[in-house]
C-alpha positions as MATLAB code, in Angstrom:
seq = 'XXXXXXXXXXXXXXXXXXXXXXXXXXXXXXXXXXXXXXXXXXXXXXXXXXXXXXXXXXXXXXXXXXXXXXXXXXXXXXX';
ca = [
      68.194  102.220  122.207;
      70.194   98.784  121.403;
      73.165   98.659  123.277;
      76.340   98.086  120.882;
      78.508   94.850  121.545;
      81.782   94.954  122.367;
      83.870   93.582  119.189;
      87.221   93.516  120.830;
      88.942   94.511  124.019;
      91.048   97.229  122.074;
      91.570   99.057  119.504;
      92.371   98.669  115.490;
      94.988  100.032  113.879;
      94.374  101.369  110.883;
      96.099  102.717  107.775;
      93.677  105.262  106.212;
      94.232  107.124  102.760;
      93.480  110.727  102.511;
      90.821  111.306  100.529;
      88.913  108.406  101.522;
      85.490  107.570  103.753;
      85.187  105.168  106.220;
      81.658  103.632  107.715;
      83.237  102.855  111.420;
      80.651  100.245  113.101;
      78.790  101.067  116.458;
      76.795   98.105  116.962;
      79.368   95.581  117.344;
      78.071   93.236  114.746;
      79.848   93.781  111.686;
      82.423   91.030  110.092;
      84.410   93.574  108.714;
      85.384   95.606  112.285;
      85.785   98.166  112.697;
      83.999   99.070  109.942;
      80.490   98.600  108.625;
      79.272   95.410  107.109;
      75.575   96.624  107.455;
      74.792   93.989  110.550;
      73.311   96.559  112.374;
      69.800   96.054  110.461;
      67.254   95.388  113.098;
      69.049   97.806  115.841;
      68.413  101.405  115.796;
      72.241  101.957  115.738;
      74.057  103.400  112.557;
      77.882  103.584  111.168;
      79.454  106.613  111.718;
      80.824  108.221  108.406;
      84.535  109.127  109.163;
      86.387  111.025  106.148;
      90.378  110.542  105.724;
      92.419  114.012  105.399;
      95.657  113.036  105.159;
      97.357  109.667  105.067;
      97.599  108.016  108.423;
      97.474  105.347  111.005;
      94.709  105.605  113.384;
      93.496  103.646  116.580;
      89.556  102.913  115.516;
      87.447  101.628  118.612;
      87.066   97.987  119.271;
      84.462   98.222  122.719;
      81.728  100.276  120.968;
      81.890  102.332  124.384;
      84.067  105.338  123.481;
      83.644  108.857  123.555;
      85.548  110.204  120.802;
      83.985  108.161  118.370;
      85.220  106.598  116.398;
      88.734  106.254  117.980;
      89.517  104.603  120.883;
      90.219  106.147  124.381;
      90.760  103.930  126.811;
      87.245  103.122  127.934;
      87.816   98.990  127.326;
      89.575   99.173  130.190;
      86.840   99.665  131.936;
      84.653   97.182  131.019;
];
């Protein structure tokens, strides 16, 4: 499996709109972080769909490495 790259030391805050879906990026690669720009081609690592209930500012994952994807935990301080 590729290993994802760490875009950022931290997380994103993000507003999110009920209703909506989001394509949060696990490779690292994408322009657009956190979410998907589709520069994970090549890898064998996909976006992971996340679906807005409610209106909402959330901490998306900036190291790749977390374990309650797609929102951050802690885990860049680790790295």
């Amino acid at each position: 499996m590729t290993e994802p790259m760490v875009a950022q030391r931290g997380p994103y805050e993000v507003a999110v709109t009920a209703g909506e879906d989001y394509f949060w990026c696990r490779c690292g690669r994408s322009a657009t972080q956190p979410f998907c720009d589709g520069s994970h081609k090549g890898t064998d690592i996909r976006p992971l769909k996340f679906h807005a209930e409610r209106d909402d500012v959330l901490y998306f994952c900036g190291c790749k490495h977390t374990a309650t994807q797609p929102f951050c935990d802690g885990t860049h301080n680790t790295l």
